[in-house]
N, C-alpha and C positions, 0 to 999 in steps of 0.2 A: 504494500500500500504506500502511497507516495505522499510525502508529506509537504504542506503550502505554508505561507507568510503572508498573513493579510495582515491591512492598519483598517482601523475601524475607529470613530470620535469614540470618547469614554461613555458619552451619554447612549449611543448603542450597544457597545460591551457591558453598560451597566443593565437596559433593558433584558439582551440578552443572558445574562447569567442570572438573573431572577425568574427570569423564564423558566430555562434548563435546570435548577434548581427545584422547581415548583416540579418538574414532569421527571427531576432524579436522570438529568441524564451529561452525560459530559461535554465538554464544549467541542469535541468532535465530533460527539455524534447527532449534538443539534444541527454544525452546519454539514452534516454530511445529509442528515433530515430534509433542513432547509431548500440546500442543495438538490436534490432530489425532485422534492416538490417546486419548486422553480423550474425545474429543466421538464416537468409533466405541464405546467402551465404553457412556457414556452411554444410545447405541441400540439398542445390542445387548441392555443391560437393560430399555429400552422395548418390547423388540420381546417379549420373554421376559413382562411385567408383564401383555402385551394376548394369548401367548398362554395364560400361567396364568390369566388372568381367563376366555377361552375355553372353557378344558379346566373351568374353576366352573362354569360358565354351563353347557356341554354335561354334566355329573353331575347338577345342577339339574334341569335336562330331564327328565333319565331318571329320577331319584327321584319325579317328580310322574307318570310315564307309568307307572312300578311304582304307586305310588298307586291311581291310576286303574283300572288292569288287575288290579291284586290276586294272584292266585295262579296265572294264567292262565300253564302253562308253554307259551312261546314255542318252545323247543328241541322239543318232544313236537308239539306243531303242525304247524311245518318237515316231521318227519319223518313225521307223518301223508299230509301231503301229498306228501310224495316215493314213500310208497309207494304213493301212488295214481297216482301219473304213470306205476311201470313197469308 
């Protein structure tokens, strides 16, 4: 395991070991905790960026297919067709 050097104000290191204190756990393994869950948030918002970029991309779509199609009701189509099938 690799060991790091961080500087941190006192008024965080104070926050912090009252913390770790309260939950009984050492000040590596808070920020190895901490750590952790920062690097899941992190992805969590990657994961949200790729799917709002998606849901752009998928409206995109559809705006250039209204484009194309123009006035042509889709809905009134459907049910053309369905009362041809009974």
């Amino acid at each position: 395991m690799s060991k790091v050097n961080i500087s941190l104000t006192d008024e965080i290191l104070e926050q912090i070991d009252k913390t770790r204190e309260k939950r009984q756990l050492t000040r590596s393994e808070f920020f190895r905790r901490a750590s952790e869950l920062y690097l899941m948030v992190l992805e969590e918002e990657r994961r949200e960026e790729e799917k709002k970029a998606g849901i752009e991309e998928a409206i995109r779509i559809q705006d250039k297919v209204r484009q194309r199609v123009g006035s042509w009701d889709a809905l009134a189509e459907l049910r053309k067709w369905r009362e041809l099938r009974r």
